[in-house]
C-alpha positions as CSV (number, residue, x, y, z in Angstrom):
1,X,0.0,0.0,0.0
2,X,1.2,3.6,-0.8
3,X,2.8,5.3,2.3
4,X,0.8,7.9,2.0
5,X,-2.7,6.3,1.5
6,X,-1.8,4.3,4.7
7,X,-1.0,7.1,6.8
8,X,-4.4,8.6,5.8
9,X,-5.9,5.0,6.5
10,X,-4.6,5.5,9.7
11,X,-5.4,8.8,10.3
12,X,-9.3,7.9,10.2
13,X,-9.1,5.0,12.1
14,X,-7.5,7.5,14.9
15,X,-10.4,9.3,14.4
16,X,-12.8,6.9,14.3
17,X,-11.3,5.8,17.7
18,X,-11.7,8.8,19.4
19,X,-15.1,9.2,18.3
20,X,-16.3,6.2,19.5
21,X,-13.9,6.6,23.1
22,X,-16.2,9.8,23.7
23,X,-19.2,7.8,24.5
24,X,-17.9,4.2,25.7
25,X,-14.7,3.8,27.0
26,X,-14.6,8.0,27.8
27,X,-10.5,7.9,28.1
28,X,-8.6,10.5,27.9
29,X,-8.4,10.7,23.9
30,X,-4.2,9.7,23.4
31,X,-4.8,6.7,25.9
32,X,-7.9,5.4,23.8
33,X,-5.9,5.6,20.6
34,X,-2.9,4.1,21.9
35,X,-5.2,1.1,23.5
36,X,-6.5,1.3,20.3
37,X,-4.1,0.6,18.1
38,X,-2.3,-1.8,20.1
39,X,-5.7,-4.2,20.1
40,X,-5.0,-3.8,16.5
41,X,-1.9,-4.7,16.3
42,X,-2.8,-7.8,18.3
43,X,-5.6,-9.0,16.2
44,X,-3.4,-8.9,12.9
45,X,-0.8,-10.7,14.7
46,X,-3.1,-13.5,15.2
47,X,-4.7,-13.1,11.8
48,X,-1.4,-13.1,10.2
49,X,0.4,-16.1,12.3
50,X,-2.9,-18.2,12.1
51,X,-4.7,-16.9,8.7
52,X,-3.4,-16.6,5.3
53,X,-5.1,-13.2,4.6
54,X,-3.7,-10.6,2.6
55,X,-5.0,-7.7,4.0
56,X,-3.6,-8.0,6.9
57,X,-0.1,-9.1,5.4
58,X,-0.6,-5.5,3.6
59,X,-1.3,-3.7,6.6
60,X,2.0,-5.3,8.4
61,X,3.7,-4.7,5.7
62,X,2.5,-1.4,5.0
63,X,3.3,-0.7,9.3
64,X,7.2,-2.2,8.2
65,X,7.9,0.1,5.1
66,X,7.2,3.1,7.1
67,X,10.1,4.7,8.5
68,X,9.3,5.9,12.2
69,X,12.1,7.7,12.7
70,X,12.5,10.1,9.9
71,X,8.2,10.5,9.6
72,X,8.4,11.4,13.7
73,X,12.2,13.1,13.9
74,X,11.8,14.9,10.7
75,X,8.4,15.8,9.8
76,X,6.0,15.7,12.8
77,X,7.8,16.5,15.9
78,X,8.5,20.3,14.9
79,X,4.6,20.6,14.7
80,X,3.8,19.0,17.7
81,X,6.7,21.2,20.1
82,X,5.3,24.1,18.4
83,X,1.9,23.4,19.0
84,X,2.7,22.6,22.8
85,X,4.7,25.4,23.8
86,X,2.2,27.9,22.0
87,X,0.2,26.9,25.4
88,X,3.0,27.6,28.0
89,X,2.7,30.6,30.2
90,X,6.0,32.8,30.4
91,X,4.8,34.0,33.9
92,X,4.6,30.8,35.0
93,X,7.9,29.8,33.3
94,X,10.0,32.3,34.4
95,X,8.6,31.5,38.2
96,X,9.8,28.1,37.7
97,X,13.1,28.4,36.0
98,X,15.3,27.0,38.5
99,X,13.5,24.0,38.8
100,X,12.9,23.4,35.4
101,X,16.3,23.7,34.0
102,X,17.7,21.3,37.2
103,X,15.4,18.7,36.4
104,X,16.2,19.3,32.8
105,X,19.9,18.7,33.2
106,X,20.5,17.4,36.4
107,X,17.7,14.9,36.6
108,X,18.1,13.5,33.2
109,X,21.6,12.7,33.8
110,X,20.9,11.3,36.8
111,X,18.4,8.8,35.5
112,X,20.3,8.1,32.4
113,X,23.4,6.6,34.7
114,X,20.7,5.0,37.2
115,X,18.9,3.2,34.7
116,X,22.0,2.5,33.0
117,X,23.8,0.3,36.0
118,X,19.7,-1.4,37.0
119,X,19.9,-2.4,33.2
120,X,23.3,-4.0,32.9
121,X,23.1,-6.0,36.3
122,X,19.7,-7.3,35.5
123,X,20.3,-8.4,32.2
124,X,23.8,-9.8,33.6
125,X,21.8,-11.7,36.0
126,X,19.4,-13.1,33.5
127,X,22.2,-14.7,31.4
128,X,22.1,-11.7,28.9
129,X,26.3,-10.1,28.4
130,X,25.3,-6.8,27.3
131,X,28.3,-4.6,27.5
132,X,27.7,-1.4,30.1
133,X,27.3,0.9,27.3
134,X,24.6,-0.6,25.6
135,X,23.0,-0.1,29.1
136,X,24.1,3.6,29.3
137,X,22.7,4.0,25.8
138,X,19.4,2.7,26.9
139,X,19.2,5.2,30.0
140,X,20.1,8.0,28.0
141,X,16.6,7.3,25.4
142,X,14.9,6.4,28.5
143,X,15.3,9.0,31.1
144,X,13.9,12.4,28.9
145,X,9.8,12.6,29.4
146,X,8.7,13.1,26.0
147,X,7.2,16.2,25.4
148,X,4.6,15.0,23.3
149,X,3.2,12.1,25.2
150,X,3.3,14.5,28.5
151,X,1.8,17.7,26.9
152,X,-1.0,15.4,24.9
153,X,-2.0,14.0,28.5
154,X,-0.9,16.3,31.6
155,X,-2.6,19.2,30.3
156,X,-6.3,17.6,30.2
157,X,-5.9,16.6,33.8
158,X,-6.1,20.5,35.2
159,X,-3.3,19.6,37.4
160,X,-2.1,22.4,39.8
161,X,-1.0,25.3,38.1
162,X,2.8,25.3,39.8
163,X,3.6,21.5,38.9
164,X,1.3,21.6,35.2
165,X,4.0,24.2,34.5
166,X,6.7,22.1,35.7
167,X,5.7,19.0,33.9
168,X,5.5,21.0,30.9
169,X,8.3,23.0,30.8
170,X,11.0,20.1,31.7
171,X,9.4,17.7,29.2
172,X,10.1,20.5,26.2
173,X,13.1,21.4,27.2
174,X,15.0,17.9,28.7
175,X,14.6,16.6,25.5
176,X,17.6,18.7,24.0
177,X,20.1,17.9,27.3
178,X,18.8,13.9,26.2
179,X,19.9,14.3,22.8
180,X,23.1,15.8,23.2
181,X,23.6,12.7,25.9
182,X,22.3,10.0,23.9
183,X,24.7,11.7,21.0
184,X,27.6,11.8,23.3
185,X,27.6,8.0,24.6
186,X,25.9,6.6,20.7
187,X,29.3,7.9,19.4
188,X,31.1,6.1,22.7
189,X,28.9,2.8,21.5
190,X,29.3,2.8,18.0
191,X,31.8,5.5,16.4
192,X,35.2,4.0,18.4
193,X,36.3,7.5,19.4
194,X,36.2,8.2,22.6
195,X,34.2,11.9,23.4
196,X,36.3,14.6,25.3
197,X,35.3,17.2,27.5
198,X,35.9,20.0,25.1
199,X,33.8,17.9,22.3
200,X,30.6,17.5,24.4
201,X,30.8,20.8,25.2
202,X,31.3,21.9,21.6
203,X,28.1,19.6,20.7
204,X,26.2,20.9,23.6
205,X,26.8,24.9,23.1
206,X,26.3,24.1,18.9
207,X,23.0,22.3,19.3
208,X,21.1,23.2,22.5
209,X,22.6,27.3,22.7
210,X,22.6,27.6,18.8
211,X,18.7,26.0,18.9
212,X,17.6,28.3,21.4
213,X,19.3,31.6,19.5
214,X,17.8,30.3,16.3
215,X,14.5,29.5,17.6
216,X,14.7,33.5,18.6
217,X,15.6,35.0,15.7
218,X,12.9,33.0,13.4
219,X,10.2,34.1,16.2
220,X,11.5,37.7,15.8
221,X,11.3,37.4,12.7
222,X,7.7,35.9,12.1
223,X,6.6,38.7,14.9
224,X,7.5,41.7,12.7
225,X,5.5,40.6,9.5
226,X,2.2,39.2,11.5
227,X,2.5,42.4,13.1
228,X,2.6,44.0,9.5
229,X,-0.2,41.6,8.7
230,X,-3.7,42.8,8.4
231,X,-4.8,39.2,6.9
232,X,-5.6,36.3,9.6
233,X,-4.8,33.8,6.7
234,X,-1.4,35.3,5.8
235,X,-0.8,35.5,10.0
236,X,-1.6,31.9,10.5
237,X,0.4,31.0,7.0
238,X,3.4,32.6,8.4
239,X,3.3,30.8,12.1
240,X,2.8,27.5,9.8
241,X,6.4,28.4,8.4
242,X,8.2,28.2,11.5
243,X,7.3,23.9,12.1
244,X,8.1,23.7,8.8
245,X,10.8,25.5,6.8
246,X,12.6,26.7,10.3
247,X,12.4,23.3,11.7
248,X,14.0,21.9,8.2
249,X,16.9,24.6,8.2
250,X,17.4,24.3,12.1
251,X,18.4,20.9,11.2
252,X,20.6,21.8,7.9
253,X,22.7,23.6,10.4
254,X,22.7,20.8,12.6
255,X,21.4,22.9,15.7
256,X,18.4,21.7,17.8
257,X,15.5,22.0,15.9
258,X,13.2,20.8,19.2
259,X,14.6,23.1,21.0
260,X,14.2,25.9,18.2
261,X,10.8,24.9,18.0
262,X,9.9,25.5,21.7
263,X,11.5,28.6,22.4
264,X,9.6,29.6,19.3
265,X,6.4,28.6,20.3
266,X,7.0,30.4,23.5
267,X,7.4,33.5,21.8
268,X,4.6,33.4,19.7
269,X,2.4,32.1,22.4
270,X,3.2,35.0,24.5
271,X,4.5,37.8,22.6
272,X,3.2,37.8,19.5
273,X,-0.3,36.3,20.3
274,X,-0.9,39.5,23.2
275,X,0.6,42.0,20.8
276,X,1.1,40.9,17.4
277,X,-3.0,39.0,16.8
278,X,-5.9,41.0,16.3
279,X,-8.9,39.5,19.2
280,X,-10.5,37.7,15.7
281,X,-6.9,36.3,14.6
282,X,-6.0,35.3,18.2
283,X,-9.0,33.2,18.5
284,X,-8.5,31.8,14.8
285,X,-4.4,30.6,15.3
286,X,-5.5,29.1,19.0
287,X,-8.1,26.6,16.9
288,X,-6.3,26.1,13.8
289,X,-3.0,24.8,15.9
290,X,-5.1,22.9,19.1
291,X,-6.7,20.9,15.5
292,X,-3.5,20.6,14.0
293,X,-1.8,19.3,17.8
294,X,-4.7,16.9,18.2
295,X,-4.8,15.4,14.4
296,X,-1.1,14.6,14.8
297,X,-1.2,13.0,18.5
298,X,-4.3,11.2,16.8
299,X,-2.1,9.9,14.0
300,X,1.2,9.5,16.1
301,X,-0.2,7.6,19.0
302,X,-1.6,4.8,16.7
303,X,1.5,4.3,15.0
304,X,3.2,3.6,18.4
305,X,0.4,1.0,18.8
306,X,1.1,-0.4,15.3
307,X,4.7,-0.7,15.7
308,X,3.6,-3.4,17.5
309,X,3.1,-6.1,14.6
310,X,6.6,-5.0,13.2
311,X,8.9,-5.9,16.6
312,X,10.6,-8.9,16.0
313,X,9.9,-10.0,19.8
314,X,10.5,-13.0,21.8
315,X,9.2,-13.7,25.2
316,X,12.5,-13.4,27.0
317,X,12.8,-9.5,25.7
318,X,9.3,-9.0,26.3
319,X,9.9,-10.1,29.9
320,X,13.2,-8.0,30.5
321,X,11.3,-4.7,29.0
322,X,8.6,-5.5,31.7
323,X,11.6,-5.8,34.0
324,X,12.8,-2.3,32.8
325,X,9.8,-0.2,33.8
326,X,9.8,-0.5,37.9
327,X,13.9,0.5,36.9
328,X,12.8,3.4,35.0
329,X,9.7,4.5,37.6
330,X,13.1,4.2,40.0
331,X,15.2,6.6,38.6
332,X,12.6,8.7,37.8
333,X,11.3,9.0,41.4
334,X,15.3,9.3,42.6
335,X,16.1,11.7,40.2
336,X,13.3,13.5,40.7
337,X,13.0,13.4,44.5
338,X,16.8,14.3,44.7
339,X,15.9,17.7,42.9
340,X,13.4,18.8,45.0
341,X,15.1,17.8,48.5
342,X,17.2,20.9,47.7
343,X,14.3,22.9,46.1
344,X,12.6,22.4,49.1
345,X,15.2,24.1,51.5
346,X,14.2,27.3,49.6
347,X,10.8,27.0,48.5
348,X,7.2,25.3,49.7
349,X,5.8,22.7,47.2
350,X,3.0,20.9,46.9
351,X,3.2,17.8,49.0
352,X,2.5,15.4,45.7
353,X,5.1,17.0,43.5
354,X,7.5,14.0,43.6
355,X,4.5,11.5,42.9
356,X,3.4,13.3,40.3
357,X,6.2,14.5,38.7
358,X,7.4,10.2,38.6
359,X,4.3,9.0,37.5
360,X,3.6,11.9,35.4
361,X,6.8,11.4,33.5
362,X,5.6,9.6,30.4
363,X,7.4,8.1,27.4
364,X,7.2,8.2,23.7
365,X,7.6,8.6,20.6
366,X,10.8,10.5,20.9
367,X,12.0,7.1,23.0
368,X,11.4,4.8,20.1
369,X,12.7,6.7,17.6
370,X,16.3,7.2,19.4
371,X,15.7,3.1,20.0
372,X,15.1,2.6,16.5
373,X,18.4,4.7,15.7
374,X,20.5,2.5,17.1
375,X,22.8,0.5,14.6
376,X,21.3,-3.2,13.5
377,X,23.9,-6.0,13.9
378,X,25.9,-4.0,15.8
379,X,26.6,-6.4,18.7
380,X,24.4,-10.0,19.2
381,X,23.7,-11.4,22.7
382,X,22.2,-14.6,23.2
383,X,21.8,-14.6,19.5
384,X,19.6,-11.8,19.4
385,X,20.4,-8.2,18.2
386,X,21.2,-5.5,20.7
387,X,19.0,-3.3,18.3
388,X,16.1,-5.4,18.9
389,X,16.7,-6.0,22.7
390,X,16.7,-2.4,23.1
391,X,14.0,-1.2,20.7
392,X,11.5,-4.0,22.8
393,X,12.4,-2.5,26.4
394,X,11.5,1.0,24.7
395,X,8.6,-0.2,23.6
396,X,7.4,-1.7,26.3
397,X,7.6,0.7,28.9
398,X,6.4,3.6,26.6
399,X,3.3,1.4,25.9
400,X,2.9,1.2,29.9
401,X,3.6,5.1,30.1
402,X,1.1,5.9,27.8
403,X,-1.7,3.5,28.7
404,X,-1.0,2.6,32.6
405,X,0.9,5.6,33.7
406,X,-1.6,8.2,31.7
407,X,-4.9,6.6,32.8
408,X,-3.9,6.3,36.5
409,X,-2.5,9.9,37.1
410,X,-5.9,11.7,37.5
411,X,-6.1,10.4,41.2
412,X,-2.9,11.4,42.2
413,X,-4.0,14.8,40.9
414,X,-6.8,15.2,42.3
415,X,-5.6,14.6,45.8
416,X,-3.0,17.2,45.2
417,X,-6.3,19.6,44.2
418,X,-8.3,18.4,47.2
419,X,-5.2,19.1,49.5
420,X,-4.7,22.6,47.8
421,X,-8.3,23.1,47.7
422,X,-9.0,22.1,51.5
423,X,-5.6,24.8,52.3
């Protein structure tokens, strides 16, 4: 089937699922389709392993010839970071700095080195001799929330303001301290040179520094001529350029593009939208890119789902992946709590920060497309590929993010409202 007739195959079965969620199951809309699509993925499994039908050999093969990582890396995520941080309040940000950018940096690494050492002696003690690296590598994917799979869920949940902001605001920007780690030990793993301070620090001040600057100037840039603007078509045109040809040339010049694209959407959400928007155009961009946001979480969240049918699984990696996500949930919740013992000496916090900041701190896309990254062949372990071993962990504790760790949140949240509310 044509790539692009499948994705729009896909793209109304997402829809049709969310329709349907409304008045059945009534989940939050990213856990239906994910539940969704993996109930799919299930049923051609069995159709394919016990039937002879070539539809679904078409669909699985269809699900195979599509290339996860460039559609997500490449083409959707500048939409979706855009879209997100359009919704973040500078206030808000700018009250929360400190703890944002530790958890960002501190707490990534943290988890990364954490999950990393859990990793390598449980697979050690389950016969599997994967070298510490491949471990390290692993943490490093695994430790950054993913912006998209926290933004699609944690802001339906009306979470308290302080730690909605947090949530937010760490999941958009951890992603670019992640890369530049999972960069930094992937070249360790694969490249046989050995990183040096002064190269890390290159890569970091290039990528993360040079994103932010550039994600500036294009903002600036787009402010001046809606501001010029008297057409709401040409204004919304013109914020449609910045996910688009910005992201593409952000990447040309091998900065962050992520990170362009959420200092961006900060600007424009805040700047240009209060200054630069008529009242009519301000109401027009918020629904044009809250459509666009959920029409791509529709379509992105069942392709997790799908991926499914493509994993060349056996039990024994499906069993170490469920071993991975108490190990994960682990370094989360040290990370984490680590960071706000000190915040604490200086500031009060809401007494279910920690537990909602660990259980909060979903996975995604942006996990299975560094997974899928990873070189095939590269090293074999109990006759399986490394590639594999770690794309299957990936998966599986994104799928339990998304569906366990998304549909079990609310509570938490809600006695952290209570509490506030009873204050």
């Amino acid at each position: 089937m044509n790539a692009w007739y499948f994705l729009c195959l896909l793209s109304v079965i997402a829809i049709f699922i969310a329709f349907i969620n409304q008045y059945v199951l009534k989940l939050q809309t990213t856990i239906a389709i994910t539940s969704g699509s993996v109930a799919i993925s299930l049923l051609l499994m069995g159709f394919t392993e016990f039937y002879d039908n070539d539809l679904t050999q078409t669909m699985t093969d269809s699900v195979a010839s599509l290339n996860f990582n460039m559609l997500l890396l490449n083409g959707m995520l500048g939409f979706l970071l855009f879209a997100g941080a359009l919704e973040i309040d500078l206030k808000l940000l700018r009250q929360q700095k400190w703890e944002i950018g530790i958890m960002a940096f501190f707490s990534t690494l943290l988890s990364t080195f954490i999950v990393g050492a859990l990793c390598f002696g449980i697979l050690h003690a389950f016969g599997w001799q994967v070298p510490f690296i491949y471990c390290l590598l692993f943490g490093s994917l695994i430790s950054p929330t993913d912006p998209i799979a926290v933004l699609a869920i944690i802001k339906k949940m009306q979470a308290p303001e302080k730690i909605s902001v947090q949530v937010e605001g760490e999941s958009l920007f951890n992603d670019g301290i992640g890369l530049v780690v999972f960069t930094t030990i992937f070249a360790l793993a694969f490249s046989g040179k050995e990183p040096t301070l002064a190269s890390v620090t290159e890569l970091f001040f290039i990528d993360a520094i040079g994103g932010i600057f550039f994600g500036l100037v294009i903002a600036g840039i787009a402010h001046l001529l809606i501001r010029t603007s008297h057409d709401t078509s040409i204004e919304l045109l013109i914020t449609l350029c910045i996910p688009t040809a910005g992201y593409a040339l952000a990447n040309v010049l091998d900065i962050s593009g992520p990170l362009a694209m959420v200092v961006s959407g900060i600007f424009i959400g805040n700047v240009t939208h209060a200054k630069g928007f008529s009242k009519t155009s301000q109401t027009t961009m918020n629904h044009f890119w809250h459509t666009i946001d959920a029409f791509l979480n529709s379509l992105l969240f069942i392709l997790i789902g799908l991926l499914l049918v493509v994993l060349p699984v056996t039990w024994q990696e499906v069993g170490l992946g469920l071993l991975m996500i108490p190990v994960v949930l682990l370094a989360r919740f040290v990370s984490v709590g680590s960071a706000y013992s000190v915040f604490r000496r200086f500031r009060t916090y809401d007494a279910h920060s920690v537990k909602i900041l660990t259980w909060g701190g979903l996975r995604g896309g942006l996990a299975l497309a560094m997974a899928a990254s990873v070189p095939q062949g590269a090293f074999l372990v109990n006759g399986a590929d490394v590639h594999t071993l770690i794309v299957v962990m990936t998966y599986t504790v994104v799928i339990f993010s998304i569906i366990i760790q998304g549909s079990t949140i609310s509570p938490i949240i809600q006695r952290s409202i209570n509490a506030n509310t009873e204050v």
